[in-house]
ZADOVEX-240528 format. One line per field, with one value per residue (C-alpha): residue in three letters; y negated, x, z. Coordinates in nm, 3 decimals. Each point is the difference from the previous one (the first is absolute). Layout:
BEGIN
type <- [ala, ...];
v <- [Y, ...];
u <- [X, ...];
w <- [Z, ...];
END
This chain:
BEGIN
type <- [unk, unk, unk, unk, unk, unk, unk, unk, unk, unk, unk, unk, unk, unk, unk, unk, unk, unk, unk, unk, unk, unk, unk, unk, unk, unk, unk, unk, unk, unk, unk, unk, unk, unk, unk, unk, unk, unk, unk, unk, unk, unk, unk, unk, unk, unk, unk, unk, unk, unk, unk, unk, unk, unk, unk, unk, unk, unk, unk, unk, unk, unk, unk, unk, unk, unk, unk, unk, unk, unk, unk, unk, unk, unk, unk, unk, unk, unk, unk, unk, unk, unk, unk, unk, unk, unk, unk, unk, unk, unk, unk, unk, unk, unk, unk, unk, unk, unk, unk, unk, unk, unk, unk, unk, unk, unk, unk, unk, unk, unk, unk, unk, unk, unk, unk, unk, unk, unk, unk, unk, unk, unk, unk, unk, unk, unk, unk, unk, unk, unk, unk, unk, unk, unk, unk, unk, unk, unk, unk, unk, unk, unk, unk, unk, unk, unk, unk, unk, unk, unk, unk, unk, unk, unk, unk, unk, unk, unk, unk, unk, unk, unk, unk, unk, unk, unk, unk, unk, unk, unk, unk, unk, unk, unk, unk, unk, unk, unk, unk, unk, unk, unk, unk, unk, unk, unk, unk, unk, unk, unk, unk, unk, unk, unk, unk, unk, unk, unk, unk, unk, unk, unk, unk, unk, unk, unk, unk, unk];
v <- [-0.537, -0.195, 0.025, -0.061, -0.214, 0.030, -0.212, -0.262, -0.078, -0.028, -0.207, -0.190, -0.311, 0.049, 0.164, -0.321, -0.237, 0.218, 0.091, -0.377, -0.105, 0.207, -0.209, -0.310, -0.146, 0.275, 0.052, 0.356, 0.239, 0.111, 0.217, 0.316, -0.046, 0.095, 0.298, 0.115, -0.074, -0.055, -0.262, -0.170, -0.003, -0.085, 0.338, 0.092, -0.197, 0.159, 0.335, 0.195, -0.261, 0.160, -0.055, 0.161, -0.135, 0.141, 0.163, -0.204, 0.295, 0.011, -0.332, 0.039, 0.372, -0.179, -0.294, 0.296, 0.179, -0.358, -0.085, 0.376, -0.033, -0.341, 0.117, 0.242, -0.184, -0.373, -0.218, -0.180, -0.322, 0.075, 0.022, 0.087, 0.081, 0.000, -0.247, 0.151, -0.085, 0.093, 0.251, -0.133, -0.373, 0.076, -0.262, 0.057, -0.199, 0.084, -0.209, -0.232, 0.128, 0.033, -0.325, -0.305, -0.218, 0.288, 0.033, 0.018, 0.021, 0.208, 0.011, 0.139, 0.124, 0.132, 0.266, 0.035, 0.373, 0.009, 0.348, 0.054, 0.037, 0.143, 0.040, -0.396, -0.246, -0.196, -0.366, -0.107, -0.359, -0.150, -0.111, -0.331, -0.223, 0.136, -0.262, 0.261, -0.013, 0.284, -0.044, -0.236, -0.259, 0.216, 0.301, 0.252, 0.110, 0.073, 0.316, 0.173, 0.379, -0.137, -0.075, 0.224, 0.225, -0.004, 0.101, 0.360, 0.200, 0.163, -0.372, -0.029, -0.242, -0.033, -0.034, -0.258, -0.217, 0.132, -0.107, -0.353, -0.027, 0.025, -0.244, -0.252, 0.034, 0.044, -0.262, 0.105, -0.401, 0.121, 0.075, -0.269, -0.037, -0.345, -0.283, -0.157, 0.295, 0.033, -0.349, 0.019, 0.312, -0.125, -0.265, 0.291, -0.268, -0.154, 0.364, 0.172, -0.317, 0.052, 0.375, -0.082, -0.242, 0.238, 0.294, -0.237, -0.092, 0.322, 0.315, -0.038, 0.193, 0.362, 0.160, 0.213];
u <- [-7.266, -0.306, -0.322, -0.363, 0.039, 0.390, -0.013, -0.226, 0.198, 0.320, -0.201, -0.280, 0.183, 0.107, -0.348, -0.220, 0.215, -0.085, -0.329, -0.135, 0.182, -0.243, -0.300, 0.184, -0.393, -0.143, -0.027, 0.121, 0.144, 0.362, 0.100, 0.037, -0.331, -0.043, 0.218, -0.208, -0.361, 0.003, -0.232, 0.185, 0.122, 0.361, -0.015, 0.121, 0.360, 0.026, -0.128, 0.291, 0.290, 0.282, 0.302, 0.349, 0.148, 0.304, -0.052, 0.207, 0.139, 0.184, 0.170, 0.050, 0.161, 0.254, 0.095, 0.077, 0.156, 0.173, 0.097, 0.182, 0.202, 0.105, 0.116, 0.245, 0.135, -0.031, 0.249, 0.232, -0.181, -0.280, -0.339, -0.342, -0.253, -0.411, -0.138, -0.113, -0.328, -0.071, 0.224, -0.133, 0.189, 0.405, 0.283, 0.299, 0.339, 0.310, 0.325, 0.029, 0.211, 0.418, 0.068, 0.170, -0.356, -0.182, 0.247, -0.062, -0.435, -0.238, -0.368, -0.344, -0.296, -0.329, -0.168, -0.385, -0.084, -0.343, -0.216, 0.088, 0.359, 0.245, -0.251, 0.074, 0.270, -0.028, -0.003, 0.325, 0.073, 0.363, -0.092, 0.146, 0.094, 0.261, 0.136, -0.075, -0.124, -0.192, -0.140, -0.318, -0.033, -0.209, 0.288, -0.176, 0.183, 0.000, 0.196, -0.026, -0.032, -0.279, -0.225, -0.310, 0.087, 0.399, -0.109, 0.170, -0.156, 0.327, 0.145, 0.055, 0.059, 0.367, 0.031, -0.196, 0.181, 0.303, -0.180, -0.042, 0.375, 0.078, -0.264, 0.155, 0.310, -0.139, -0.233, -0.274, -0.047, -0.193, -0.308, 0.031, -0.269, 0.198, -0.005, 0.252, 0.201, 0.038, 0.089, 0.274, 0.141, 0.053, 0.286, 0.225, 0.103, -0.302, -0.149, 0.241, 0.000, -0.336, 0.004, 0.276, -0.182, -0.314, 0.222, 0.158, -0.361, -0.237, 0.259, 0.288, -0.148, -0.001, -0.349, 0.206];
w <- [-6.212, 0.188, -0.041, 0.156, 0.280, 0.035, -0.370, 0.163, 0.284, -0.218, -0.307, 0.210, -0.058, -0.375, -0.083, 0.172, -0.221, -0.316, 0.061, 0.115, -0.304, -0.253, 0.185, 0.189, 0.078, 0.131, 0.420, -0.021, 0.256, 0.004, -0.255, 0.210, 0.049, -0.362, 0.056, 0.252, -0.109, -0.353, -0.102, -0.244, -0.337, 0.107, 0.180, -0.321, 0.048, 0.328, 0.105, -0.187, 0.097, 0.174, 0.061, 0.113, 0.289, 0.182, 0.318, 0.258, 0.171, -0.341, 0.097, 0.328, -0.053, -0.269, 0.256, 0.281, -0.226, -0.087, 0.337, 0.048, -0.322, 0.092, 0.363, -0.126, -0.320, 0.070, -0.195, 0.189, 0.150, -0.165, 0.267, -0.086, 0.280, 0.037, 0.215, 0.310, -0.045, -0.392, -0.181, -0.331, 0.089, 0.007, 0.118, -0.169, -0.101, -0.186, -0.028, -0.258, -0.306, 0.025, -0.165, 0.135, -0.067, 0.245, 0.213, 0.377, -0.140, 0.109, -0.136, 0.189, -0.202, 0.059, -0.153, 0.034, -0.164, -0.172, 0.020, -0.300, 0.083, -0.180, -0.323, 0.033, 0.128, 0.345, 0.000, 0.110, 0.131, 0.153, 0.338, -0.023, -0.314, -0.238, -0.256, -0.326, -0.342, 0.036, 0.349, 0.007, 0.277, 0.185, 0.046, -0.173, -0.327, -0.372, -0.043, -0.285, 0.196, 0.222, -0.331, -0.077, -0.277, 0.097, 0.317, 0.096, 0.326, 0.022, 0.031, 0.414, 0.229, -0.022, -0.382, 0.093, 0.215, -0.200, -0.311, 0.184, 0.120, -0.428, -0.052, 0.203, -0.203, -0.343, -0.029, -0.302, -0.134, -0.268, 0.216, 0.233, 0.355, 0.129, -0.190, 0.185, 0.052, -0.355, -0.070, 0.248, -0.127, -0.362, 0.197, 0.192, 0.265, 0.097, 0.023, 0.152, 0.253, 0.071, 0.039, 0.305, 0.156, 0.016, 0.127, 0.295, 0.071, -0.022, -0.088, 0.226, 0.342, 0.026, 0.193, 0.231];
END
């Protein structure tokens, strides 16, 4: 829990937005001003805020402890490694699933690890186009373990790039984040097509 000055710095932003809102025409100072002199009525919506946020040692102890786990029982293919520069931003890939429309595939993702990691998920994004129903055009991905509120912390990283080798093969149509995608995959043919032609051109190359 932060408080004092430690709950500025983390709400400055937030509390400006608030605060100005309450008087948008007046030529005020910043609201941790209020906190810390308080000469204003919105004092009152401010000097008791605090909020919780995660120590990042927290994160950063999980993603070591991560990185061990992973050494000594990585799946076969399966690679997931912190950049060099940033342990919170992993590079990872796992073969595409055993199935004659994956075969010969192989997928990277990123992870980027909030603070608040594992108390909630990492944004996840495919590193190159995947031809998917439930991938958006971007790469990043809606998978139903990586929601708030399905969330697990004791979810790690290789259920989920296990989680996204099933996804590949088990399309979820009902809760579609491509359009096209999910026009193509009502017509097996074209889709499955298209899912080749995406494979040959981004998911054929292994990264060793």
């Amino acid at each position: 829990m932060y408080h004092g000055d430690q709950t500025i710095t983390i709400l400055n932003g937030w509390l400006k937005r608030k605060c100005w809102a309450t008087q948008p025409n007046t030529s005020s100072p910043p609201c941790h001003d209020f906190f810390r002199h308080g000469r204003s009525k919105r004092t009152l919506l401010t000097t008791n805020f605090c909020i919780f946020v995660p120590p990042m040692s927290t994160c950063i102890d999980r993603l070591v402890a991560e990185q061990a786990n992973l050494k000594k029982e990585r799946k076969y293919m399966f690679f997931a490694r912190p950049s060099p520069a940033d342990i919170t931003k992993w590079n990872c890939g796992f073969p595409g699933p055993d199935a004659p429309l994956y075969k010969d595939s192989y997928y990277l993702v990123n992870l980027s690890f909030g603070r608040d990691y594992p108390f909630k998920p990492p944004r996840v994004k495919f590193v190159h186009k995947v031809v998917h129903p439930n991938v958006y055009e971007s790469g990043e991905v809606c998978l139903s373990i990586l929601e708030e509120g399905r969330w697990k912390p004791s979810l790690t990283v290789s259920n989920i790039l296990c989680a996204l080798q099933q996804l590949l093969m088990t399309p979820n149509a009902s809760s579609p984040a491509n359009g096209p995608a999910t026009r193509m995959y009502r017509n097996k043919r074209i889709y499955e097509s298209e899912v080749r032609k995406n494979i040959e051109r981004w998911h054929c190359q292994l990264p060793w």
